[in-house]
C-alpha positions as CSV (number, residue, x, y, z in Angstrom):
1,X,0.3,4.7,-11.2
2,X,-1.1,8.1,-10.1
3,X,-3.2,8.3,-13.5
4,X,-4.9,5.2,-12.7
5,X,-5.6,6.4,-9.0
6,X,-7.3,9.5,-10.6
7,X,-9.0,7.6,-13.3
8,X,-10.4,5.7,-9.9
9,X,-11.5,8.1,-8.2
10,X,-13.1,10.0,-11.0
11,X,-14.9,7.1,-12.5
12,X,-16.7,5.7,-9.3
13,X,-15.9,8.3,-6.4
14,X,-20.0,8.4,-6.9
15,X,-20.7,4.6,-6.8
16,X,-18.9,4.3,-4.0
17,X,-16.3,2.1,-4.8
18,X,-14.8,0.3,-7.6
19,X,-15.1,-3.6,-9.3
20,X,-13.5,-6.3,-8.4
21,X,-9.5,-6.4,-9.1
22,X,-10.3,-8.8,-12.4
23,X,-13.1,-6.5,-14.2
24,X,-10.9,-3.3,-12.9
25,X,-8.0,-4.6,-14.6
26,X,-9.8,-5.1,-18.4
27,X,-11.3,-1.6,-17.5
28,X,-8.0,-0.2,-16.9
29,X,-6.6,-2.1,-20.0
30,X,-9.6,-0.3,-21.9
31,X,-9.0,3.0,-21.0
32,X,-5.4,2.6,-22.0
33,X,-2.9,1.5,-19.0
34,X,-0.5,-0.4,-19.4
35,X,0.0,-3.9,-17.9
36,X,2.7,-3.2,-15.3
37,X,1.4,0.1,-14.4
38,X,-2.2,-1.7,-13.9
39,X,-0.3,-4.7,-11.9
40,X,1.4,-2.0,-9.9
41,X,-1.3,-0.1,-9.0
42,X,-3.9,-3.3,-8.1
43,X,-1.4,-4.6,-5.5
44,X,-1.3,-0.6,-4.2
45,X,-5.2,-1.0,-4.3
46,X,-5.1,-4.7,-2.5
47,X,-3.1,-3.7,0.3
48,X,-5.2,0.0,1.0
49,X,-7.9,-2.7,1.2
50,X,-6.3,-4.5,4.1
51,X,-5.9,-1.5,6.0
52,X,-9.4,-2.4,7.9
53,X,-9.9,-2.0,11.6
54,X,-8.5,-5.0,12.2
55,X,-4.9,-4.1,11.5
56,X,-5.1,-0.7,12.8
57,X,-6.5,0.4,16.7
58,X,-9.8,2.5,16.5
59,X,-7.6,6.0,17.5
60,X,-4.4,6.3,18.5
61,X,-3.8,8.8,21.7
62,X,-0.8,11.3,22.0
63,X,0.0,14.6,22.6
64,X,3.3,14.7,21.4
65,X,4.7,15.3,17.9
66,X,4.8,12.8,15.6
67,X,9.0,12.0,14.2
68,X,9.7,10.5,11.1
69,X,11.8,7.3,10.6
70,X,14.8,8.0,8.5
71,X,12.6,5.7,5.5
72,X,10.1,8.5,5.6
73,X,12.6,11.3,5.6
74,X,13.7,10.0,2.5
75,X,10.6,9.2,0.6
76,X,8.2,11.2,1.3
77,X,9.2,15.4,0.8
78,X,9.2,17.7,3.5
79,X,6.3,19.9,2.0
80,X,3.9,16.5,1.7
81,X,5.5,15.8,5.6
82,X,4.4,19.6,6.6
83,X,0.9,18.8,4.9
84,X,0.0,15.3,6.5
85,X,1.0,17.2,10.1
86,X,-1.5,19.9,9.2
87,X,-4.2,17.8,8.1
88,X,-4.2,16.0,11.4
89,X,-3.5,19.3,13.6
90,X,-6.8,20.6,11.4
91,X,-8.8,17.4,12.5
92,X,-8.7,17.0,8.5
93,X,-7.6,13.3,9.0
94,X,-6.9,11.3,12.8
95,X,-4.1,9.9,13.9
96,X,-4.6,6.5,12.7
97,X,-5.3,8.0,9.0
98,X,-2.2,9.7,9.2
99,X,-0.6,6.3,9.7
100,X,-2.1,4.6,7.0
101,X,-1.0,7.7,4.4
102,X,2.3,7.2,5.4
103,X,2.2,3.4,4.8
104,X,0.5,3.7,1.6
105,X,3.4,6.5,0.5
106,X,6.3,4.7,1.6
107,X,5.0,1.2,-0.4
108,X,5.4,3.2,-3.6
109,X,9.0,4.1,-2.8
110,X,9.1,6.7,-4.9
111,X,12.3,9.1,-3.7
112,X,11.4,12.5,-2.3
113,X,7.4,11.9,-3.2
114,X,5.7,15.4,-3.8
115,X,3.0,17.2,-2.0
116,X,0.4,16.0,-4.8
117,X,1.0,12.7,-4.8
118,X,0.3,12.6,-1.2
119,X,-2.9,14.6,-1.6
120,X,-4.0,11.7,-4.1
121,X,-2.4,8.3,-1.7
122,X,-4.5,10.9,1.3
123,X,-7.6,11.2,-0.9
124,X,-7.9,7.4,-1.5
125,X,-6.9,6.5,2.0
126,X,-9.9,8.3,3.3
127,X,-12.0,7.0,0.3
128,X,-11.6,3.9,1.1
129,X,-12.0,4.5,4.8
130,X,-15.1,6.8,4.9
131,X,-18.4,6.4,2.4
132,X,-19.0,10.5,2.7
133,X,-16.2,12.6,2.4
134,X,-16.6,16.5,2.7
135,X,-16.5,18.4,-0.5
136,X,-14.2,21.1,0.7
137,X,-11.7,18.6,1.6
138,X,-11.8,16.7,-1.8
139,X,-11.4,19.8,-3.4
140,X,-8.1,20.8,-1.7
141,X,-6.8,17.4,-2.3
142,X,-7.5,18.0,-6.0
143,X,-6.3,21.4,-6.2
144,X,-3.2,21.5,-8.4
145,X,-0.2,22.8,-6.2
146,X,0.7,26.7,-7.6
147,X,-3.1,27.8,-8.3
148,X,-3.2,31.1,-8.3
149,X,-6.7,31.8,-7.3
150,X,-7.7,35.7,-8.2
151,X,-9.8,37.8,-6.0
């Protein structure tokens, strides 16, 4: 499912969005998916959609430390938990987005889920929240894990 969130936001991060679930399906069947991993992925994409304003409050007010259920613990890896705390400390995401990662991550229940998984479910969160993300903050999210950048 992580290829087809890829292929997403590759092939309309520009346009802004992408089609309706029937015309994204024959896309996906196009470019190769296959049909569970296409059904998978549109009811991933369906519920992101219902995370509107309506289900979550505008900002969410603390100034304590967010703990993780025992679900989480288990599902989500303690290097992508160390990242989604630093990407709200750094005002890279709010509260509420942090919320909504989480969500996102632990519908795919996917043991232990890595740090770049979580960089792609945190990239289409805010994609879908947000028409003009920052460029810098894309291109962490999309930096493979272990690149050894040379100075």
């Amino acid at each position: 499912m992580f290829e087809i969130l890829m292929y997403l936001f590759e092939s309309y991060f520009d346009a802004g969005s992408y089609p309706e679930p029937d015309k994204l399906s024959r896309k996906l069947s196009a470019a190769g998916f296959e049909g569970e991993e296409i059904s998978e992925a549109l009811t991933w994409l369906s519920a992101l959609q219902e995370q509107n304003p309506d289900s979550y409050p505008a900002s969410l007010e603390h100034a304590g430390q967010r703990h993780f259920a025992e679900l989480e613990l288990q599902l989500i890896s303690y290097e992508a938990r160390q990242f989604l705390l630093f990407a709200e400390q750094q005002h890279l995401i709010s509260a509420v987005e942090r919320e909504m990662i989480i969500d996102r991550s632990v519908a795919l229940k996917h043991e232990n889920l890595a740090l770049d998984k979580l960089k792609l479910i945190m990239l289409m969160v805010l994609w879908n929240r947000h028409q003009d993300l920052d460029p810098l903050l894309i291109e962490e999210l999309l930096t493979p894990l272990h690149s050894a950048q040379l100075h």
